[in-house]
C-alpha positions as CSV (number, residue, x, y, z in Angstrom):
1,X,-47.3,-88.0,-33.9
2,X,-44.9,-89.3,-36.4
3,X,-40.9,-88.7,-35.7
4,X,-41.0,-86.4,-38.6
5,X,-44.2,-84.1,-37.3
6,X,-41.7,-84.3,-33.8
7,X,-38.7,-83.1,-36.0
8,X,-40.9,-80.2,-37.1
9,X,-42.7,-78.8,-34.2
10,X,-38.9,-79.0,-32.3
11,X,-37.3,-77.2,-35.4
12,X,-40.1,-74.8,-35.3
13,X,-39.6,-74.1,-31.0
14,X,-36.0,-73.7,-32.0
15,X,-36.3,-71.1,-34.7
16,X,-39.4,-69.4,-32.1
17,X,-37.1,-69.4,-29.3
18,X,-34.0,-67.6,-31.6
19,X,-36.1,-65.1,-33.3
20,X,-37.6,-64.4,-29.5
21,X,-34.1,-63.7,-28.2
22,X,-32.9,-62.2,-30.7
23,X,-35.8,-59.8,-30.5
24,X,-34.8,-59.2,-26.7
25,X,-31.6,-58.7,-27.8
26,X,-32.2,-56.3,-29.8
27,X,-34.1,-54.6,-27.7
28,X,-32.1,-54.4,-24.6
29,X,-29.3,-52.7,-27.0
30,X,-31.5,-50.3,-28.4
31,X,-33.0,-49.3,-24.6
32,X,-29.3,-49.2,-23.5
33,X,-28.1,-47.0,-25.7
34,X,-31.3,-44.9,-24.9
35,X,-30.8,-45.1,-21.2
36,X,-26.8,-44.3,-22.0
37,X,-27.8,-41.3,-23.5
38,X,-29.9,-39.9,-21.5
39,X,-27.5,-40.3,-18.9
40,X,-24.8,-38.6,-21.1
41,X,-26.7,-35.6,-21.5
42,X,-28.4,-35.2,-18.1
43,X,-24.4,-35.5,-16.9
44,X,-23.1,-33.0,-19.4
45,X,-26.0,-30.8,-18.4
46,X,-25.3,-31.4,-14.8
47,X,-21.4,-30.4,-15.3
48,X,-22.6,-27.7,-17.0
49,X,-24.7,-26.8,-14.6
50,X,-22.2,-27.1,-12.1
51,X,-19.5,-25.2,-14.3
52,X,-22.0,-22.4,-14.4
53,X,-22.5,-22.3,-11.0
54,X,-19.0,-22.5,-10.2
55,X,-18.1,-19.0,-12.8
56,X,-20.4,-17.0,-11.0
57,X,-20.2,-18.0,-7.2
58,X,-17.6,-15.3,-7.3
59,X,-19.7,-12.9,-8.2
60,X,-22.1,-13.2,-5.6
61,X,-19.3,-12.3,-2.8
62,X,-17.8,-8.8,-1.7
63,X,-21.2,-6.6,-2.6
64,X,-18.4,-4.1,-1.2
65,X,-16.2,-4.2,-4.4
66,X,-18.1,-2.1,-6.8
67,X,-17.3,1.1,-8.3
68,X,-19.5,3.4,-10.3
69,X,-17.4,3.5,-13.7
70,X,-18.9,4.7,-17.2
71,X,-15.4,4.0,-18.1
72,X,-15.2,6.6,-20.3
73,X,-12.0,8.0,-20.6
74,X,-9.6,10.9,-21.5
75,X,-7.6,11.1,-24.5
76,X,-4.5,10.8,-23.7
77,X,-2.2,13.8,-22.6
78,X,0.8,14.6,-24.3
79,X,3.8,15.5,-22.1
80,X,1.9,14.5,-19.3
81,X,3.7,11.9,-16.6
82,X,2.1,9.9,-14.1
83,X,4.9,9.2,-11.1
84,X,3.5,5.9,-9.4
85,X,4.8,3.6,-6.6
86,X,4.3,0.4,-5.4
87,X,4.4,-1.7,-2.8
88,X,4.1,0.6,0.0
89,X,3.5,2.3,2.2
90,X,6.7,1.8,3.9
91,X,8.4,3.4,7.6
92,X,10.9,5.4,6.1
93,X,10.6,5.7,2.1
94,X,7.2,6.4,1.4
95,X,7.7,9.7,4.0
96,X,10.4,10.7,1.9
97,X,8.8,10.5,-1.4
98,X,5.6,12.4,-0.2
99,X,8.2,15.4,1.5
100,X,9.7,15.4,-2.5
101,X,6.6,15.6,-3.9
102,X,4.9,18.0,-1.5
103,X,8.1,20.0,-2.2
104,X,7.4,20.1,-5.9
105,X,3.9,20.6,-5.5
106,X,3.0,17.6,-7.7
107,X,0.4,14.7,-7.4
108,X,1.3,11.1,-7.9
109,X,-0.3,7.7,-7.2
110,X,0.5,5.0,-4.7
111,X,-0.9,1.3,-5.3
112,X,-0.2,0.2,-1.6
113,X,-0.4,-3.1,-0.1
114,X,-1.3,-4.1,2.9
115,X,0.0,-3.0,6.2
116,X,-0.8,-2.2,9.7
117,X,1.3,-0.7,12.2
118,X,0.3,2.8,13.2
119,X,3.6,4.4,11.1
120,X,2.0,2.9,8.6
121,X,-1.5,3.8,8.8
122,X,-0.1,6.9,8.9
123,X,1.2,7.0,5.7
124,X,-2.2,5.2,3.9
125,X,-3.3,8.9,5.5
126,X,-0.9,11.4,4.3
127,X,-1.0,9.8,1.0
128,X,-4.9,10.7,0.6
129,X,-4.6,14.3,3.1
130,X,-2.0,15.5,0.3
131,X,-4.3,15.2,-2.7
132,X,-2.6,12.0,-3.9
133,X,-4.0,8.9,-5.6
134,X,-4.5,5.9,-3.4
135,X,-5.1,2.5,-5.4
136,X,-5.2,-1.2,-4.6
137,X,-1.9,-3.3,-5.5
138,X,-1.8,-6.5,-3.2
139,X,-2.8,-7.4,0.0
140,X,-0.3,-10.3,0.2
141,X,1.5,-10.1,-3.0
142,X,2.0,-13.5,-2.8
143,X,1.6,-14.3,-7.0
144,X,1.2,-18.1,-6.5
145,X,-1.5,-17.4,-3.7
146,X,-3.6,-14.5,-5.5
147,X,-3.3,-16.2,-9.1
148,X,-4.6,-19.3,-8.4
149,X,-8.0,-18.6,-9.0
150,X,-10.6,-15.4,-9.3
151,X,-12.1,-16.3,-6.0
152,X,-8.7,-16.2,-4.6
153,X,-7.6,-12.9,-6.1
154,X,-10.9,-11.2,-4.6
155,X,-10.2,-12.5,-1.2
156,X,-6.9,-10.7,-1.8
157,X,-8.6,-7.3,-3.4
158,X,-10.8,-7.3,-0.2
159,X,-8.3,-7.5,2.1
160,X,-6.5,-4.2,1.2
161,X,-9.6,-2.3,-0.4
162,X,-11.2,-2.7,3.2
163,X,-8.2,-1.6,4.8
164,X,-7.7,1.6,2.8
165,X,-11.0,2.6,3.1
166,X,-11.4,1.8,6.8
167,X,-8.1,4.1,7.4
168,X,-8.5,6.6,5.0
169,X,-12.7,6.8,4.3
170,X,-11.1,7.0,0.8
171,X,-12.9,4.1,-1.5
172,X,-9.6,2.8,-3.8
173,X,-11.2,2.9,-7.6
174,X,-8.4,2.2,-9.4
175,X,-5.7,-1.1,-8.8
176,X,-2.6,-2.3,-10.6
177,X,-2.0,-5.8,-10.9
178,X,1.1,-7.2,-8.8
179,X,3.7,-8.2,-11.8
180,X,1.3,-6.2,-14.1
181,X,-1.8,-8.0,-15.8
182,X,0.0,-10.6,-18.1
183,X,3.2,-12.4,-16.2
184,X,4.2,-15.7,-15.9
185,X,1.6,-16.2,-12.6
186,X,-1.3,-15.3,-14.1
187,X,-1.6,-16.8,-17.8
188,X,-4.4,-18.9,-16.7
189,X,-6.8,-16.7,-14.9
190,X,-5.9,-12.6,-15.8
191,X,-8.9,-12.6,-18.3
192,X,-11.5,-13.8,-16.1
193,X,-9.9,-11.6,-13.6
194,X,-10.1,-8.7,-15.6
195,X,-13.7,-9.1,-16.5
196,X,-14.9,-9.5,-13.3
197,X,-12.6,-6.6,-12.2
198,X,-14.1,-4.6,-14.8
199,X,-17.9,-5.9,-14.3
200,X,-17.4,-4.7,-10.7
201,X,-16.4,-1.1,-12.4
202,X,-12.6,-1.0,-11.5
203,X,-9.8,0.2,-13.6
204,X,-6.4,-0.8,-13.5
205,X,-3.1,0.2,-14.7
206,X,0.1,-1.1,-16.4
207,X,3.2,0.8,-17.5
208,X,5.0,2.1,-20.2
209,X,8.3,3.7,-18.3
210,X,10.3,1.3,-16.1
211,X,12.6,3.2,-13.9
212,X,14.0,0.1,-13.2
213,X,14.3,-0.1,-9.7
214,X,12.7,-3.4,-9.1
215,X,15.9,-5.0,-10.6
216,X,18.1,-7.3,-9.4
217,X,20.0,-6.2,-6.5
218,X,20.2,-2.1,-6.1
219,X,19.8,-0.5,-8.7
220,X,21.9,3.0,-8.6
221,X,20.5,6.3,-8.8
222,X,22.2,6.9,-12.6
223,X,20.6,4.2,-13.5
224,X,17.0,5.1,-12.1
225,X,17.6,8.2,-13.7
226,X,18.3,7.5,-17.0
227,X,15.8,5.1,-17.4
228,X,12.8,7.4,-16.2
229,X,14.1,10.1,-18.7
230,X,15.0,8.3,-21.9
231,X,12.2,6.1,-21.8
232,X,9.2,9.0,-21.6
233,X,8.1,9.9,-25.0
234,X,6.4,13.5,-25.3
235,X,3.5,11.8,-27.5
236,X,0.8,10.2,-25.4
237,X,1.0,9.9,-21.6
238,X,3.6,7.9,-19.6
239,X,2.6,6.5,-16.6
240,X,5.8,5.7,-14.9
241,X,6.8,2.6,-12.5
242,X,8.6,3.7,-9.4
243,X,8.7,2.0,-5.8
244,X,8.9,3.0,-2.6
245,X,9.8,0.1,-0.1
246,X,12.3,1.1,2.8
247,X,14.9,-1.0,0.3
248,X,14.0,1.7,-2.2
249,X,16.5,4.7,-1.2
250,X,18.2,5.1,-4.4
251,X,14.6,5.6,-6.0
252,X,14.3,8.4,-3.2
253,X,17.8,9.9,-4.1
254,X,16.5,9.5,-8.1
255,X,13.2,11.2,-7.6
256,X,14.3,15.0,-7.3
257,X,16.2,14.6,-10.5
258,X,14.1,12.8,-12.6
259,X,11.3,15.4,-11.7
260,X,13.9,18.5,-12.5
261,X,15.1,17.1,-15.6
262,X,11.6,15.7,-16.9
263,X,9.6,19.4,-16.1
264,X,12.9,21.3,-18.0
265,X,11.8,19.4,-21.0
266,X,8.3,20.5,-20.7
267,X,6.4,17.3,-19.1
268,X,3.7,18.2,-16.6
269,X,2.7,15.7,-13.9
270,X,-0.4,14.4,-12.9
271,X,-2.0,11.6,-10.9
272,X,-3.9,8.8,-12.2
273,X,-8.0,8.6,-11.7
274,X,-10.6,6.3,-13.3
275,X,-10.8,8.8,-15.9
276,X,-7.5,8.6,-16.9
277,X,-7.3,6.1,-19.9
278,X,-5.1,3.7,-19.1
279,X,-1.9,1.4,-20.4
280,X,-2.6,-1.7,-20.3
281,X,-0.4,-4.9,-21.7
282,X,-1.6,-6.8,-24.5
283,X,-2.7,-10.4,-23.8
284,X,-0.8,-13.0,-24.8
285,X,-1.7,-15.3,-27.6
């Protein structure tokens, strides 16, 4: 062969040998981005997967925690009040507000949390004997604890809801959330808690009345007072936030008055059921 038939048969090789790698090339990008998707999506299914799974493994614990609820409601009362305390049952105040009460032949509720000495139990008793409403508040009420996730605020519910209804044979039905359903705790979880609260057929509570005895230091029995009565409204119900802590004396001093003054102005009192429709906060934005 002649240098020049050499020359061509290399030049052809060469341009063979590109066009054949470049083809390769090609192709090796085209099946990676085909591999790299698939792998995307079977991954995003995967996490989706494994989102999905995560929602509803709550749901599958506590077959206990169910209440038959058509929630269907009551309008709401006028000139009705609903006296309720928290964070009891406690060894000396919670006695004292059940003696007023019995006194005055009137029905409130107690969203209790939990405890377990014998004076105690006692109490989670009385509360139920005397025609009262018993609800779930906390078991720990520990915010940072309960709020940190749905699971955790179930574990929580479980606790007390067992305990009341081991004591009392008395099934709680109705709950109110510890700092109310929208604080500064719960921002990230009280929807999904309230769903699942609400798929499992419970019904909680907020407030409209603040007697103020939660606040800062002790809050006198003026005070208490006045807050209770100027801040019902004869339109509509009031469901009323009282306490009843052995810290809680001026509330105890306040109660007799607030229940005088309140039925001189017509107000009737009641205790809160599932049936009761209920004040809730709005959600924040």
């Amino acid at each position: 062969m002649t240098v020049r038939q050499w020359k061509r048969v290399i030049t052809g090789f060469v341009v063979l040998l590109i066009i054949t790698l470049g083809a390769t090339a090609a192709y090796a990008e085209v099946r990676y981005q085909r591999l790299a998707t698939e792998f995307e999506g079977e991954a995003v299914e995967e996490s989706a997967d494994s989102e999905q799974n995560l929602s509803i493994d709550y749901q599958k614990k506590y077959d206990n925690l169910y209440v038959q609820n058509d929630f269907e409601y009551k309008e709401a009362q006028d000139s009705i009040c609903y006296l309720t305390f928290d964070d009891g049952p406690s060894t000396e105040n919670t006695e004292k507000i059940l003696d007023i009460l019995k006194k005055y032949n009137i029905k409130a509720t107690f969203f209790v949390i939990y405890k377990d000495t014998e004076k105690e139990k006692a109490m989670y008793k009385r509360i139920v004997e005397e025609g009262h409403t018993i609800g779930v508040h906390t078991a720990s009420h520990d915010y940072e604890k309960i709020y940190s996730s749905v699971d955790a605020y179930l574990k929580d519910f479980n606790k007390i809801a067992s305990h009341i209804e081991e004591i009392t044979g008395e099934k709680p039905e109705i709950f109110r959330f510890p700092g109310g359903s929208v604080n500064s705790y719960n921002g990230a979880v009280y929807m999904q808690i309230v769903s699942e609260m609400m798929r499992r057929g419970y019904t909680y509570y907020d407030w409209n009345v603040g007697s103020g005895d939660a606040s800062y230091g002790t809050a006198s029995k003026n005070w208490i007072v006045g807050n209770v009565v100027n801040g019902v409204a004869k339109e509509g119900s009031n469901i009323i936030l009282m306490h009843d802590t052995n810290a809680k004396d001026t509330t105890v001093q306040a109660l007799p008055e607030i229940i005088e003054r309140l039925s001189a102005q017509g107000y009737r009192f009641d205790k809160l059921t599932k049936e009761v429709k209920p004040v809730t906060f709005s959600y924040l934005s």
